[in-house]
N, CA, C and O atoms as a Tinker XYZ file with bonds, in Angstrom:
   292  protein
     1  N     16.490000    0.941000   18.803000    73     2
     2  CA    15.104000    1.189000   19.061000    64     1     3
     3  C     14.493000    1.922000   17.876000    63     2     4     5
     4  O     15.000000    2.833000   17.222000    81     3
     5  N     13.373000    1.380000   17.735000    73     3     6
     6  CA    12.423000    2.346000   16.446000    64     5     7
     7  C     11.080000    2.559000   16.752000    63     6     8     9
     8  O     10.446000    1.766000   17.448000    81     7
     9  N     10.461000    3.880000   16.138000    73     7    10
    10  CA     9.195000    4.589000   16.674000    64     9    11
    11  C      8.140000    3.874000   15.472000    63    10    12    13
    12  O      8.652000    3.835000   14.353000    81    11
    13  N      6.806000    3.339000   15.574000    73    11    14
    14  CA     6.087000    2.537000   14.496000    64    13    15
    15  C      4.713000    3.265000   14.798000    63    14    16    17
    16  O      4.061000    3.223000   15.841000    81    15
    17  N      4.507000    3.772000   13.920000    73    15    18
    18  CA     3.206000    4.690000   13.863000    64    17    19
    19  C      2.409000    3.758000   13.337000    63    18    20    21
    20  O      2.810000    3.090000   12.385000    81    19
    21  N      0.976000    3.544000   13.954000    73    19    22
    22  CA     0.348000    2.793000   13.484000    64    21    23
    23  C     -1.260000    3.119000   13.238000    63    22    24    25
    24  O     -1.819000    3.341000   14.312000    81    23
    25  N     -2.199000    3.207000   12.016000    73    23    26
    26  CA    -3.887000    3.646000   12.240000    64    25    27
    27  C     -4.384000    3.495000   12.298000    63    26    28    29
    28  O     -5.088000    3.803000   11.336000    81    27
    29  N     -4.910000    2.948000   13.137000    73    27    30
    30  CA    -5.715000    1.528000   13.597000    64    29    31
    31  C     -7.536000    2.114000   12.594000    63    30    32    33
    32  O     -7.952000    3.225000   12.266000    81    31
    33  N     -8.061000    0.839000   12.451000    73    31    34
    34  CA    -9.398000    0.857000   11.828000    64    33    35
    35  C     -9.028000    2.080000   10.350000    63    34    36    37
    36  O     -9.942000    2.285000    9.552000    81    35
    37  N     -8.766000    2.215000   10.312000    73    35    38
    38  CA    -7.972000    3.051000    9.142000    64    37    39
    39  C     -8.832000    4.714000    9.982000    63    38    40    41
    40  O     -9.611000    5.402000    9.321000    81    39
    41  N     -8.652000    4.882000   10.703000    73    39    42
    42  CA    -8.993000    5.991000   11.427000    64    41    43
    43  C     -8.695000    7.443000   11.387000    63    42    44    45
    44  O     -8.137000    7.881000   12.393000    81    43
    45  N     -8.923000    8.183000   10.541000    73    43    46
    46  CA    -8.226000    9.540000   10.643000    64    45    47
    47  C     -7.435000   10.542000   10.992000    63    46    48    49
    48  O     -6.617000   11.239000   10.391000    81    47
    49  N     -8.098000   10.446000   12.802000    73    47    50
    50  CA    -7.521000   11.291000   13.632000    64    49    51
    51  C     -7.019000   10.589000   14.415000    63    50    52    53
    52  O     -7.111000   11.386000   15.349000    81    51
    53  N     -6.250000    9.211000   15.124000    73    51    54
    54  CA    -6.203000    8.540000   15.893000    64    53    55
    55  C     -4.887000    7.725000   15.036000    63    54    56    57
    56  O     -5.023000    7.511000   13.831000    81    55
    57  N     -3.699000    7.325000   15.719000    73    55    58
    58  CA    -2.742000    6.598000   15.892000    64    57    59
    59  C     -1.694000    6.287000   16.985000    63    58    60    61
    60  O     -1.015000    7.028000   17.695000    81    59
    61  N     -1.811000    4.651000   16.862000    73    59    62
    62  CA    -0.949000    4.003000   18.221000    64    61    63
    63  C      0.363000    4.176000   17.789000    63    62    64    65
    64  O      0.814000    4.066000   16.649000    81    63
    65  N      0.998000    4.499000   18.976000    73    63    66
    66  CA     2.527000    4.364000   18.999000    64    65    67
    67  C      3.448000    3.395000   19.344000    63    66    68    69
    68  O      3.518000    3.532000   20.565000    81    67
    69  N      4.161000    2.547000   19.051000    73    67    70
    70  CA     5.041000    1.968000   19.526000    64    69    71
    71  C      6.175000    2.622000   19.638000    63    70    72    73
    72  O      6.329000    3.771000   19.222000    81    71
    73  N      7.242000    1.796000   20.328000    73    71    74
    74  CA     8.700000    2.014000   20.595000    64    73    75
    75  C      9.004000    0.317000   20.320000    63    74    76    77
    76  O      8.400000   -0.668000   20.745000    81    75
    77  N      9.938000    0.409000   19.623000    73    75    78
    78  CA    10.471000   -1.451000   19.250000    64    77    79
    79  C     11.637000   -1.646000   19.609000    63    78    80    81
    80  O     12.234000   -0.706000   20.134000    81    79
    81  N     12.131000   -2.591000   19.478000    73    79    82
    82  CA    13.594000   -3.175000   20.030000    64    81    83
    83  C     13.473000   -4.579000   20.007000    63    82    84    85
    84  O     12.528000   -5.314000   20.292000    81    83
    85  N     15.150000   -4.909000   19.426000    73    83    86
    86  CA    15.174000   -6.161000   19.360000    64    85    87
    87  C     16.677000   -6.164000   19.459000    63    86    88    89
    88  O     17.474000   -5.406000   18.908000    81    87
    89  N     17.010000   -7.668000   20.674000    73    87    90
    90  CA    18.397000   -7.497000   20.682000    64    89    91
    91  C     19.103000   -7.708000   19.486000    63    90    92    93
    92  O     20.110000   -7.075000   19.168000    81    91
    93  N     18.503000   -8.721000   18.733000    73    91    94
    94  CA    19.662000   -9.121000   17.088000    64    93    95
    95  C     19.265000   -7.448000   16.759000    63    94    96    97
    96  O     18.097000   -7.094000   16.599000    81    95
    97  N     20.381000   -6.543000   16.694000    73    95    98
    98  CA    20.143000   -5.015000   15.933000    64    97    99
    99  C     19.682000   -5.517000   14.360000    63    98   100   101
   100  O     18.999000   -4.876000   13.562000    81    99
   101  N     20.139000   -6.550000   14.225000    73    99   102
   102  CA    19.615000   -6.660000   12.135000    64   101   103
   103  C     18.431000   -7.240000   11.926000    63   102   104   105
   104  O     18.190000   -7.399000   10.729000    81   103
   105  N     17.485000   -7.668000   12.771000    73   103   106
   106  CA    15.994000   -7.822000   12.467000    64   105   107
   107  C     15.733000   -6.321000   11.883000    63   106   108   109
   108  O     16.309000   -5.237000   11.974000    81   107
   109  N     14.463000   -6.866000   11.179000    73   107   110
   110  CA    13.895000   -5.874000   10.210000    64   109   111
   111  C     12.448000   -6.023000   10.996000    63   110   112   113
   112  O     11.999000   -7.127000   11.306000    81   111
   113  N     11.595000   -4.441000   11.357000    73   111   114
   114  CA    10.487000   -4.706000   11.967000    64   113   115
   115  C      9.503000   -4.931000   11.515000    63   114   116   117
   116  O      8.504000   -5.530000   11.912000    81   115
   117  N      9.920000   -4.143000   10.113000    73   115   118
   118  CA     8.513000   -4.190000    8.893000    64   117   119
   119  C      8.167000   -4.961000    8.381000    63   118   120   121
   120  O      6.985000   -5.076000    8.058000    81   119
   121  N      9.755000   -6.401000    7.911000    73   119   122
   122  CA     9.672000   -7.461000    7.589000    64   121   123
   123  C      9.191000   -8.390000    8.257000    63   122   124   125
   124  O      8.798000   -9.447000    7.762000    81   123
   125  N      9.159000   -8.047000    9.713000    73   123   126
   126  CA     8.720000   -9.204000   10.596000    64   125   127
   127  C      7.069000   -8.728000   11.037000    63   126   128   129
   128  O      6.194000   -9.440000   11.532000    81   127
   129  N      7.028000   -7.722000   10.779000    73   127   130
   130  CA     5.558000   -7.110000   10.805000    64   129   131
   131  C      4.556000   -8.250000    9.707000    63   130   132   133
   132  O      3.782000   -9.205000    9.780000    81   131
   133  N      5.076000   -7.549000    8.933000    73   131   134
   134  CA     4.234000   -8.268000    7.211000    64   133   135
   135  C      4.260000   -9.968000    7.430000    63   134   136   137
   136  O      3.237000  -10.641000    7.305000    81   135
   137  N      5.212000  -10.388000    7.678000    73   135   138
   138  CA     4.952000  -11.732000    7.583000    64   137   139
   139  C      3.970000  -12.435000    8.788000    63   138   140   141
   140  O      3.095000  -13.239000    8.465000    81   139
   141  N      4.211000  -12.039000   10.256000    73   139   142
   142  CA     2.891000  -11.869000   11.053000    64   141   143
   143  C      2.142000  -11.622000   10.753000    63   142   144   145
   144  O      1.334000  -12.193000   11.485000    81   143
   145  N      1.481000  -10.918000    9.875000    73   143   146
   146  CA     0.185000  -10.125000    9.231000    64   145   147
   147  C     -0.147000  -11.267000    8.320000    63   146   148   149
   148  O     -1.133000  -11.908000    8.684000    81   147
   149  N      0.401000  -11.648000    7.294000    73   147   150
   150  CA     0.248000  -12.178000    6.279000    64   149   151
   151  C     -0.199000  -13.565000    7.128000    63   150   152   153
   152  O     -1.360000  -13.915000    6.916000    81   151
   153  N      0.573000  -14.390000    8.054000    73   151   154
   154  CA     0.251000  -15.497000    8.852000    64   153   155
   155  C     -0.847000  -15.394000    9.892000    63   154   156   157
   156  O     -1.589000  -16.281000   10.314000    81   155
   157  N     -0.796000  -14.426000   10.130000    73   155   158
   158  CA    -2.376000  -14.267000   10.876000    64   157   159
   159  C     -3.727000  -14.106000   10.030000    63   158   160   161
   160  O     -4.855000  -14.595000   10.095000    81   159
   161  N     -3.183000  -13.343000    9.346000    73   159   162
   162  CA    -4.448000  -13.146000    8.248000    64   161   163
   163  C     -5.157000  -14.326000    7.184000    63   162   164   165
   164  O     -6.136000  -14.067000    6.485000    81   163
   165  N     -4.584000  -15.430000    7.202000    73   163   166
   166  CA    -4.720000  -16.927000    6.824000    64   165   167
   167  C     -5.405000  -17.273000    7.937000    63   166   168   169
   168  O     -6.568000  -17.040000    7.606000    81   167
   169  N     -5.423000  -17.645000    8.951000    73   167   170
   170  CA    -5.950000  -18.238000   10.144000    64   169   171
   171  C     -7.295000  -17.439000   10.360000    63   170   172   173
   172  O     -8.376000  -17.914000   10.706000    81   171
   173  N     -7.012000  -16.206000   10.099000    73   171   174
   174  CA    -8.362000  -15.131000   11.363000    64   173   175
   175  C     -8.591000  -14.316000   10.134000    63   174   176   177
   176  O     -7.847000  -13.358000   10.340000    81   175
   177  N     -9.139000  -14.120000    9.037000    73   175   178
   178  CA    -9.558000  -13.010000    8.316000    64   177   179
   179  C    -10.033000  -11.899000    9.038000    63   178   180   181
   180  O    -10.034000  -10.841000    8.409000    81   179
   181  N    -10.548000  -11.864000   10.518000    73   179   182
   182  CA   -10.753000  -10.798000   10.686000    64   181   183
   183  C     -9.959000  -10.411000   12.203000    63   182   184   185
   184  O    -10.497000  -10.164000   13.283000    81   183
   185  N     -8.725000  -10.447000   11.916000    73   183   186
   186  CA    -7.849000  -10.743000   12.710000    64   185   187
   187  C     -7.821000   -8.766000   13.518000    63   186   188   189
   188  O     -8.515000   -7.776000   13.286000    81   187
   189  N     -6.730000   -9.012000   14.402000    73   187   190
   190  CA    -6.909000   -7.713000   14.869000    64   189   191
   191  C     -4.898000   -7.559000   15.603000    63   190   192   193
   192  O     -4.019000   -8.403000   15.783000    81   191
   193  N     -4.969000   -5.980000   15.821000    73   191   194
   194  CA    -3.112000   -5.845000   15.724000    64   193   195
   195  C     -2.879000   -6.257000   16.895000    63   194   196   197
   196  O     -1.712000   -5.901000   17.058000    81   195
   197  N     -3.264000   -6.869000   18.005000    73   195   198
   198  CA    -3.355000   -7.316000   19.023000    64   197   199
   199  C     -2.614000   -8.212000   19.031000    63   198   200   201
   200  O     -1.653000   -8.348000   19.789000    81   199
   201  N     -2.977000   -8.951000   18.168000    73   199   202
   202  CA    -2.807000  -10.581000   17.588000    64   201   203
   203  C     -1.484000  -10.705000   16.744000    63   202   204   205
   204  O     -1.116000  -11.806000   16.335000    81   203
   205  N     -0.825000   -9.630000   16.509000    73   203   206
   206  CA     0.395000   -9.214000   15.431000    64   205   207
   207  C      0.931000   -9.055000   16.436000    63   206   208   209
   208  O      1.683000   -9.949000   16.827000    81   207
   209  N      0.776000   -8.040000   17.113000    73   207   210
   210  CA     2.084000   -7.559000   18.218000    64   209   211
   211  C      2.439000   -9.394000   18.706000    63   210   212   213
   212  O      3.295000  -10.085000   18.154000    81   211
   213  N      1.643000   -9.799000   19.703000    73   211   214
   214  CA     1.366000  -11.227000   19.758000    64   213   215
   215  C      2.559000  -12.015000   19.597000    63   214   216   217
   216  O      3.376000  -12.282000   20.479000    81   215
   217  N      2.587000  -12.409000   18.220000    73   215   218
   218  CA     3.494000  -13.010000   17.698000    64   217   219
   219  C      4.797000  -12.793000   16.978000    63   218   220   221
   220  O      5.441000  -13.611000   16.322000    81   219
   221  N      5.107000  -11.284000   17.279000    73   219   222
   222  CA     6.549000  -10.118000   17.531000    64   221   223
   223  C      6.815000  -10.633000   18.485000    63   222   224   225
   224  O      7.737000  -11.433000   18.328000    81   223
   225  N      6.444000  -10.571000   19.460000    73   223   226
   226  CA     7.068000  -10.759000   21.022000    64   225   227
   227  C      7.575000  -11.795000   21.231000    63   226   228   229
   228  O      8.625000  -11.892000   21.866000    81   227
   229  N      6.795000  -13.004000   20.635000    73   227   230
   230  CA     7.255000  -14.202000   20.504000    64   229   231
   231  C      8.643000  -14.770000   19.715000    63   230   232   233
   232  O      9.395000  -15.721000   19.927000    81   231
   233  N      8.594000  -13.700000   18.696000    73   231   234
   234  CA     9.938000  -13.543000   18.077000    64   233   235
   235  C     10.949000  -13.204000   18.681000    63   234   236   237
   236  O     12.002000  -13.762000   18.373000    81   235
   237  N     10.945000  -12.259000   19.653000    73   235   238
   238  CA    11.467000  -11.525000   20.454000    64   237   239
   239  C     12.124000  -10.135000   20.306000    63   238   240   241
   240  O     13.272000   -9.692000   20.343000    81   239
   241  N     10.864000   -9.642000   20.119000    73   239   242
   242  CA    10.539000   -7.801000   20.155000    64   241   243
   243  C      9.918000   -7.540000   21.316000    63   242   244   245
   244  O      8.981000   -8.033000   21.944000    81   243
   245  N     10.768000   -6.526000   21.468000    73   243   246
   246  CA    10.468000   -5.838000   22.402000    64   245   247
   247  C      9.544000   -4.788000   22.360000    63   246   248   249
   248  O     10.087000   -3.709000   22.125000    81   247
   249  N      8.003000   -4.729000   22.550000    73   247   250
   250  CA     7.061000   -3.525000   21.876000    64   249   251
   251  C      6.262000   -2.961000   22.891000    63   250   252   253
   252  O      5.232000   -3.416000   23.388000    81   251
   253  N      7.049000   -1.593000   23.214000    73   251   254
   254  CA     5.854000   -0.872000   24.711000    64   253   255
   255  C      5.382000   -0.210000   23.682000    63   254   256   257
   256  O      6.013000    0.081000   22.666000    81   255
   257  N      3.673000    0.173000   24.052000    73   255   258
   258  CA     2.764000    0.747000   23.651000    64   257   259
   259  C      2.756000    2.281000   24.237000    63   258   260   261
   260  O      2.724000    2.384000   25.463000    81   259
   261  N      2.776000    3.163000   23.658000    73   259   262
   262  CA     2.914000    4.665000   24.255000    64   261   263
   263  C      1.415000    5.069000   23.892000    63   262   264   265
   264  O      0.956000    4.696000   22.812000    81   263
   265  N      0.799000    5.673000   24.596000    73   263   266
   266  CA    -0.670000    6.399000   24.469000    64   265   267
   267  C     -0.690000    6.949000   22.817000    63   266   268   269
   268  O      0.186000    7.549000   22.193000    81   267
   269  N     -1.994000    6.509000   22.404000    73   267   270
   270  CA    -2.365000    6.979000   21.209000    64   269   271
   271  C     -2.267000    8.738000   20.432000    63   270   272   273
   272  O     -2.330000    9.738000   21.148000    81   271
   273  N     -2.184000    8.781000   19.619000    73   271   274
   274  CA    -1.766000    9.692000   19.408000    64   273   275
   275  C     -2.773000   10.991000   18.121000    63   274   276   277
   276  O     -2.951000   10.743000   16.929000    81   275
   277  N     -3.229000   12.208000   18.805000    73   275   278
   278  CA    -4.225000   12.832000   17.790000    64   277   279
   279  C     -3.736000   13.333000   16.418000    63   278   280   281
   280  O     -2.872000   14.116000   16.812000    81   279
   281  N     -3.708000   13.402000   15.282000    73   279   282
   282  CA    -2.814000   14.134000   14.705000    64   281   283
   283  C     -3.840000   14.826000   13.343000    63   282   284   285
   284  O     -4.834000   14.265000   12.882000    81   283
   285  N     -3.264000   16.204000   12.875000    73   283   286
   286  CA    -4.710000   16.657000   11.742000    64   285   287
   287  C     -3.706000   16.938000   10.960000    63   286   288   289
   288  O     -2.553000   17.220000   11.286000    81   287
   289  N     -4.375000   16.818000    9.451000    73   287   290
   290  CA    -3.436000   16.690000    8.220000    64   289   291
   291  C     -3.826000   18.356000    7.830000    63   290   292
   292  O     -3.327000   18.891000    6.839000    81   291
């Protein structure tokens, strides 16, 4: 399992949390992140992480969403 901090709208004070999992332990999340991104972002320029998680799952990740998170630098 791995924790994926994420900032949505490039937002300051505000980030989503995941928890990930995938049964193959040797998937890479970041790698499979980016290339979703990169393939969505061809189709939808103004695509949204909705649409990423999306097609993780389909891969078969496992991604619960934990309540957003405040944080000050």
């Amino acid at each position: 399992m791995q924790i994926v901090i994420s900032r949505p709208y490039d937002d300051k004070e505000i980030v989503d949390t995941y928890v990930v999992d995938h049964d193959s332990k040797d998937k890479d999340f970041e790698v499979d992140w980016l290339k979703a991104l990169e393939t969505i972002q061809e189709k939808d320029p103004e695509y949204n992480v909705s649409q990423i998680l999306v097609a993780l799952k389909r891969k078969g990740w496992q991604i619960m969403h934990v309540s957003p998170v405040k944080v000050t630098y």
